[in-house]
C-alpha positions in Angstrom: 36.5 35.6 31.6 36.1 32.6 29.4 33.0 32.4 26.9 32.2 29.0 28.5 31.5 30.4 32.0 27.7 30.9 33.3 26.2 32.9 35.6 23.3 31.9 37.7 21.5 33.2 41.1 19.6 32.2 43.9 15.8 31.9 44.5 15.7 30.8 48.5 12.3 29.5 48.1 11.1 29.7 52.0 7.7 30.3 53.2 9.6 32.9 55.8 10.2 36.2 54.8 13.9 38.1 55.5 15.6 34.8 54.2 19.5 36.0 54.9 18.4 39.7 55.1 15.7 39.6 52.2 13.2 42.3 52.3 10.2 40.9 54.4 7.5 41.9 52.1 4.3 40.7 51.8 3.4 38.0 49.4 7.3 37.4 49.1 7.1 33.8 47.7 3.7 34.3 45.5 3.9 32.8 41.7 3.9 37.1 40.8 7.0 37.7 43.2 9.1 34.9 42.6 8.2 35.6 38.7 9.5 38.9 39.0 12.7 37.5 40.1 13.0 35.1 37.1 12.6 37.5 34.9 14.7 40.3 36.1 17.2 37.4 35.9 16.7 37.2 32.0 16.7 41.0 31.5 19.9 41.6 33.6 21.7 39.4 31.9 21.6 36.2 34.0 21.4 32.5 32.9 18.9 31.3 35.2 18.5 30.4 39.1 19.5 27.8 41.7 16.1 26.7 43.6 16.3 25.9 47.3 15.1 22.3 48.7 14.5 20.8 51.7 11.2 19.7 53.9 9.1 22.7 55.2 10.0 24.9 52.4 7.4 24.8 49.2 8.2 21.7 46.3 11.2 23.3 44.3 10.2 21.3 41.5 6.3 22.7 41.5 7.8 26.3 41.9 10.5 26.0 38.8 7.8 25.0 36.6 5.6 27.5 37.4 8.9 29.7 37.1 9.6 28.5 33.7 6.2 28.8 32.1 6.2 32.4 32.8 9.7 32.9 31.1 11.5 32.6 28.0 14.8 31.7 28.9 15.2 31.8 32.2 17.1 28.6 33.4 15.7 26.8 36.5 18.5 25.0 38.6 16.3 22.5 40.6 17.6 21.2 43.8 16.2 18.1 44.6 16.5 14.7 47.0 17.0 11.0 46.0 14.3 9.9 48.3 11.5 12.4 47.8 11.7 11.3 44.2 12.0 8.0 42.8 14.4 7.6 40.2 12.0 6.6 37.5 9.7 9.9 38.6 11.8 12.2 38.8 13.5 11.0 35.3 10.0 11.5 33.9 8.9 14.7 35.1 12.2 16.2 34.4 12.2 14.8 31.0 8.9 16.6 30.2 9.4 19.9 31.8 13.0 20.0 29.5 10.7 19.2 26.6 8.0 21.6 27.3 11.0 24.6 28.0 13.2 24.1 25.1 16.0 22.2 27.4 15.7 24.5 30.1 16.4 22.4 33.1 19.6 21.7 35.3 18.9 19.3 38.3 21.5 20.2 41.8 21.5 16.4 43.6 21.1 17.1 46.8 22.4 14.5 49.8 22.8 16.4 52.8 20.6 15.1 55.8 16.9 16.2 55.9 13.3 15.4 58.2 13.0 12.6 55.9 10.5 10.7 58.1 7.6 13.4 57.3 7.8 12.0 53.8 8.3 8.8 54.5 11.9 8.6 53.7 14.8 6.7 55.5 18.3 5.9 55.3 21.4 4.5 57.0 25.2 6.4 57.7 26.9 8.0 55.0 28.0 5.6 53.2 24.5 4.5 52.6 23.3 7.9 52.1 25.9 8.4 49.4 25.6 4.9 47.4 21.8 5.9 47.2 22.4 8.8 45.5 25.1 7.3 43.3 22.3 4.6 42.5 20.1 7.3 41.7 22.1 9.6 39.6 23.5 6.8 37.4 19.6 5.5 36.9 18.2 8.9 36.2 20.8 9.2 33.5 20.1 5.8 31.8 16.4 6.7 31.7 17.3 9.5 29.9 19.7 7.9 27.5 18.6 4.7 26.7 15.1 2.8 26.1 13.6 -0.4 27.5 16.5 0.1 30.8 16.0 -2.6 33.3 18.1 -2.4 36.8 17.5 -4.2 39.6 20.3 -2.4 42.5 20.6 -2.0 46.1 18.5 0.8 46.3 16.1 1.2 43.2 14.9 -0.6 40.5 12.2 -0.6 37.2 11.7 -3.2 34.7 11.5 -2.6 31.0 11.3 1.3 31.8 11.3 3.9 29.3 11.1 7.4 29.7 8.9 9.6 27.7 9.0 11.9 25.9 12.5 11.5 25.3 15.5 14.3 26.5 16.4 16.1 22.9 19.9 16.3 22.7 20.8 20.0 22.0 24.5 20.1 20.5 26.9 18.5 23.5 23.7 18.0 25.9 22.6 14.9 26.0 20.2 15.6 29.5 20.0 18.5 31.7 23.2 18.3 33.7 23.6 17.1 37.2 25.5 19.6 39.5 26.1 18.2 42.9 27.8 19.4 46.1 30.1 17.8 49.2 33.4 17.8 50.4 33.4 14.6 52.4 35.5 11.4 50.6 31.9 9.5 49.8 30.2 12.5 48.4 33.4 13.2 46.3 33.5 9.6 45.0 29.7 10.1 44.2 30.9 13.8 42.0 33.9 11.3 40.6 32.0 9.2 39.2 28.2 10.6 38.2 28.1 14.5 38.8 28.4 17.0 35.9 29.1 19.6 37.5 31.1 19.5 41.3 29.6 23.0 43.2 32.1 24.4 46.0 31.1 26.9 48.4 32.9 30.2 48.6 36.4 28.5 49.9 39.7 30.5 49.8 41.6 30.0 46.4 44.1 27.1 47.9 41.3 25.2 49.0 39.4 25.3 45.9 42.2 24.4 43.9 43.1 21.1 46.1 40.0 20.2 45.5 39.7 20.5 41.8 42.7 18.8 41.8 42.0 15.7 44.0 38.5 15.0 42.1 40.3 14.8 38.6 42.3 12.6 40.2 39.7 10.7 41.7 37.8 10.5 38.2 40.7 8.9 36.6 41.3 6.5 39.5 37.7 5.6 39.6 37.7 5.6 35.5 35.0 8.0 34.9 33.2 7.0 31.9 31.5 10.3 31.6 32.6 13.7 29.9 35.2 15.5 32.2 34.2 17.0 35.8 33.2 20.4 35.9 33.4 22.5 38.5 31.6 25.3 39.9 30.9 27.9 42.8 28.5 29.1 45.0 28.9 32.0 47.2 27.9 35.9 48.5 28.9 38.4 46.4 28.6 41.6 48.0 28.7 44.8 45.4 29.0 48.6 46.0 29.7 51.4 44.2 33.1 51.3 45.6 35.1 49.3 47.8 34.9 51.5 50.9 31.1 51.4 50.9 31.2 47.4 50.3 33.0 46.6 53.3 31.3 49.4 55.5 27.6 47.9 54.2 29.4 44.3 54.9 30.6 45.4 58.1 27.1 46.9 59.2 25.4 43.4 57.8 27.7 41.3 59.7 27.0 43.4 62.9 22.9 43.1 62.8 23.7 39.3 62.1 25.3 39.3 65.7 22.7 41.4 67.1 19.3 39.0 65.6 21.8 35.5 66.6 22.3 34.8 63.1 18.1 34.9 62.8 17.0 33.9 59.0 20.4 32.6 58.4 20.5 29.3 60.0 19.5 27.2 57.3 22.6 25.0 57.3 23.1 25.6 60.7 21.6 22.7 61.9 23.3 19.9 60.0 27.0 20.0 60.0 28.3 18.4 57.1 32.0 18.3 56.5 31.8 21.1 53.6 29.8 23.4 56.0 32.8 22.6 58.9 35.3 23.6 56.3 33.8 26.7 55.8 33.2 27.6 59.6 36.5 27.0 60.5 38.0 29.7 58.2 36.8 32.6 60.2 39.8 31.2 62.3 42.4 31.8 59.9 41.2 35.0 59.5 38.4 37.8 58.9 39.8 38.3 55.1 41.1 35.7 53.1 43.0 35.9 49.7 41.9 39.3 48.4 38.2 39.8 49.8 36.6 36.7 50.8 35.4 37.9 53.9 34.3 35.0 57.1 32.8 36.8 59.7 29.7 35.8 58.7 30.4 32.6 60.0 30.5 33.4 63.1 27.4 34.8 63.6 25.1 32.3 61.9 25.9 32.4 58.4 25.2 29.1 56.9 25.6 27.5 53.1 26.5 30.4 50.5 26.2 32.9 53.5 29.0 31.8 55.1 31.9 33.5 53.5 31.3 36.3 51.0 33.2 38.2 48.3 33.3 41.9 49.1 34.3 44.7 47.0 33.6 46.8 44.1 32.2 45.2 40.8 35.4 45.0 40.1 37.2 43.7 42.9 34.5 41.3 43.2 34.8 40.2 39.3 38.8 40.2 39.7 38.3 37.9 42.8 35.9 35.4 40.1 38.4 35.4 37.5 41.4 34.2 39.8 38.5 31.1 40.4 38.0 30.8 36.7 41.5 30.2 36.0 41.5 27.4 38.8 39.1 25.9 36.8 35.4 27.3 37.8 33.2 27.3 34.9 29.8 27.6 36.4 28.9 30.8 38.7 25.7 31.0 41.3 25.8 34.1 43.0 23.6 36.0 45.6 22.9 39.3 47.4 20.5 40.5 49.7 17.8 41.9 49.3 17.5 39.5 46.1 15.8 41.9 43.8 17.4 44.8 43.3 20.7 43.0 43.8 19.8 41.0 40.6 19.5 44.4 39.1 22.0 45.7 40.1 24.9 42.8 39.8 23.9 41.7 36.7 24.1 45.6 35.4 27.3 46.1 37.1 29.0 42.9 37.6 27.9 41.0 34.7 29.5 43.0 32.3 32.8 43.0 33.4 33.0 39.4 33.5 32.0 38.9 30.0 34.5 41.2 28.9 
């Protein structure tokens, strides 16, 4: 694969244990276990971690901190809401903890409907959802690139506002990058215009492809004023020794999921956003798709990333990544259960092969 690809994981952050078939251990989102994970990351050959969000799980932004000060390289991907933060905040704390880690940070926007009441949050349809996060994106960004910045928009304003300390720029990056998801036509105009980085779930190839297609056209029709859209994905990726015992431990993981109801899998369950849709409607094409994206798991629960997985060998899996490389995926954020050892052992196995 191409020398500009990363590779980053998953970090569920949930006060539940057995997230998607984790290991319920005890203590399993303490500072000492979660900082295990980081840095088995950085020794197996990973970039770093998406971060979950969402109200009733811990502050993703305390935990990547924490996460970062007890690592050298590890690269926190923090998911975070227009809403909880205010733009000028957010800018702010951002800016310091990507001073204090060497330009660690990467922020994932997140839009997708949440109990915003218990923090004292509200908003309108879509549309209104979307333009605040547009607002907030294209603020954030200012704050970090330019001194004195006075708006005054629909949403948010600040007067005479700079940020300090200021974001280093570190060869082509001026801030940490923005990646954002959604597949419906506002959250695609929002990715158009002020995303970095445009994450899919794990869609079959010709899906993925229309859409990489129909947001660069999108940027130019919208004229983009930004460096060009990059695109990444986030799915399961399900590694065995072989491909036999892949899709018999698949097969076995997709039956328990029937048997529990889907239980510690439903955390995209309960809002169904048109990306989610798109993905639940696949199993109906089909329990296999291209060569191993496998959608059972959709059926029984599977939400998010856990809806579709790749299945296979390291290398049937790392085939099935290149064939979305050369559509145009750049930037990799892959998961397993249980999370630990399967850091270990995709990043040993996996890894490698897509480096090559």
């Amino acid at each position: 694969m191409s020398n500009h690809s990363e590779f980053l994981w998953y970090i569920p952050n949930d006060v539940r244990p057995g997230h998607r078939g984790d290991s319920a251990v005890e203590d399993h989102n303490s500072l000492d276990t979660l900082t295990s994970h980081a840095r088995a990351l950085e020794e197996h050959g990973w970039k770093g971690a998406l971060i979950g969000t969402g109200w009733g799980r811990p502050d993703t932004f305390t935990v990547a901190a924490s996460l970062a000060a007890r690592t050298t390289t590890f690269e926190p991907l923090i998911a975070i809401r227009p809403g909880y933060w205010r733009p000028a905040n957010f800018a702010s704390a951002a800016a310091t903890l990507d001073h204090l880690t060497g330009g660690r940070v990467r922020i994932n926007i997140v839009s997708g409907k949440d109990n915003l009441a218990a923090y004292g949050d509200s908003e309108g349809d879509q549309a209104h959802r979307y333009a605040r996060t547009r607002e907030f994106m294209h603020l954030v960004r200012r704050l970090w690139t330019e001194e004195n910045v006075t708006s005054a928009g629909d949403h948010f304003g600040v007067a005479e506002s700079t940020v300090v300390p200021r974001i280093e720029v570190r060869g082509d990056r001026r801030h940490p990058k923005f990646y954002f998801g959604g597949a419906s036509e506002a959250a695609e105009r929002v990715a158009a215009t002020e995303a970095d980085v445009q994450l899919f779930w794990g869609e079959p190839f010709d899906g993925v492809r229309e859409r990489i297609e129909r947001l660069k056209a999108l940027s130019r029709e919208l004229d983009r004023d930004l460096p060009p859209l990059e695109f990444g994905l986030r799915i399961t990726t399900l590694v065995r020794d072989t491909t036999e015992q892949a899709w018999a431990d698949a097969e076995a993981k997709v039956a328990e999921m029937a048997k529990s109801k889907g239980a510690g899998w439903h955390d995209h369950q309960r809002m169904l956003a048109v990306g989610q849709q798109r993905l639940l409607a696949l199993y109906e094409r089909g329990d296999v798709l291209d060569d191993n994206l496998y959608t059972a798991p959709g059926k029984y629960g599977g939400g998010g990333a856990g809806t579709t997985w790749l299945v296979g060998s390291a290398a049937d899996v790392a085939g099935s990544l290149r064939k979305y490389e050369d559509l145009g995926i750049t930037h990799f954020v892959l998961s397993d259960t249980p999370y630990l050892s399967e850091i270990k052992r995709q990043g040993d196995q996996l890894l490698p092969l897509l480096r090559g």
